[in-house]
C-alpha positions as CSV (number, residue, x, y, z in Angstrom):
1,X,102.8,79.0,104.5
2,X,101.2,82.3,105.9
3,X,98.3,84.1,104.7
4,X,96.7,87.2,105.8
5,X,93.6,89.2,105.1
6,X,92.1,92.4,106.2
7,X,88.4,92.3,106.8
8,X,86.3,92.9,109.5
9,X,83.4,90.8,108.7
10,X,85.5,88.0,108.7
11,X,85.6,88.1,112.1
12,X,82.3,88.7,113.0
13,X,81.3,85.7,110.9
14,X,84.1,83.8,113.2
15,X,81.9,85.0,116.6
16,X,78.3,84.0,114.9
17,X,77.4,87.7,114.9
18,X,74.1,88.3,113.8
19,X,74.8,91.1,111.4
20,X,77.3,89.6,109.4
21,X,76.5,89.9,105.7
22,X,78.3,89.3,102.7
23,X,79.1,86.5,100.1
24,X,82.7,87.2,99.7
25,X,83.4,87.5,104.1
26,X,81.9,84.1,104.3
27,X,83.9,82.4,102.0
28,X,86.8,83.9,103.2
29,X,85.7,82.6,107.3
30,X,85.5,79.3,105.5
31,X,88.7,79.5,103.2
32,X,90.4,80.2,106.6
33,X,89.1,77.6,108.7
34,X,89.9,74.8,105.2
35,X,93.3,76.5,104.9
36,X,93.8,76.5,108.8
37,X,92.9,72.6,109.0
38,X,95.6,72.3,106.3
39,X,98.4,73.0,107.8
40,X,98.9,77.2,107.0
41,X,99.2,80.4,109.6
42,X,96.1,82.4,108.8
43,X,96.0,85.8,110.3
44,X,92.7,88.0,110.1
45,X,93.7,91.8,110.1
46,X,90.5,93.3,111.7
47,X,90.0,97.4,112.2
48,X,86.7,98.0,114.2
49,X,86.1,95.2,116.6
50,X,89.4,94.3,118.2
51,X,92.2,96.8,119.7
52,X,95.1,97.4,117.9
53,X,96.8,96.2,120.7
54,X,95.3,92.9,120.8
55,X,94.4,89.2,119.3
56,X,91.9,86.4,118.8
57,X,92.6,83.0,118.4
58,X,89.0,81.3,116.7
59,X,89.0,78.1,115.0
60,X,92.9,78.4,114.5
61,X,92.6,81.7,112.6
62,X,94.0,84.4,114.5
63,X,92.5,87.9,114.6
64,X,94.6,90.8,115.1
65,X,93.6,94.2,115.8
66,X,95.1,97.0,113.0
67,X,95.5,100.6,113.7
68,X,93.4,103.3,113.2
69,X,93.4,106.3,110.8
70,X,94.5,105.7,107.4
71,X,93.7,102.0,105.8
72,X,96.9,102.2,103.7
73,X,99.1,102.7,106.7
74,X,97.4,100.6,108.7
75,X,97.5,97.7,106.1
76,X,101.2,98.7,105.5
77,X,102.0,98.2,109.3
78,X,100.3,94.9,109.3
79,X,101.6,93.2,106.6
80,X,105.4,94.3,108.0
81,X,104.3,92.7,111.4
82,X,103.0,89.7,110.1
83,X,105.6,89.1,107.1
84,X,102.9,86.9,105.3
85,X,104.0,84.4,102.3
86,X,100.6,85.4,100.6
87,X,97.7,88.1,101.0
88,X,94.5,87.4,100.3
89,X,92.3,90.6,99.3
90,X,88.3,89.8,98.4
91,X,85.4,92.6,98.2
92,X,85.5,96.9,98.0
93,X,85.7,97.3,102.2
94,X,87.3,100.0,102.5
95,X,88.3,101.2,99.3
């Protein structure tokens, strides 16, 4: 199975950045990692830390870069790149 989700501070709880913040990112980092370690394709779409054009592999959870511009055509691209089974959406960012 594939799962994707769109948050930044995922990520930057993935690198041990020190201004990661936020209930809801953590637990999705750690959901990643238990659902990685089980056997699915998790993919991390991330808008302000990694180029578009470019990925992250981090624990077995990989990190892509989505466009800019508009969240709802960036979010559309991604999940008709990454054809997911499931997507997983936790907290406001960015809406």
């Amino acid at each position: 199975m594939k799962i994707v989700l769109s948050n930044s501070v995922v990520y930057r709880y993935a690198v041990g950045a020190p201004d990661a913040h936020g209930g809801a990112e953590r637990f999705q980092w750690l959901f990643s990692q238990a659902l990685t370690q089980a056997g699915w394709t998790v993919v991390v779409g991330v808008r302000d830390v990694i180029s578009p054009d470019r990925e992250e592999v981090i624990n077995g959870v990989r990190f892509v870069g989505m466009k800019r511009g508009s969240f709802v055509l960036a979010w559309w691209k991604f999940l008709d790149d990454q054809r997911p089974d499931w997507w997983f959406w936790r907290a406001a960012d960015p809406l």
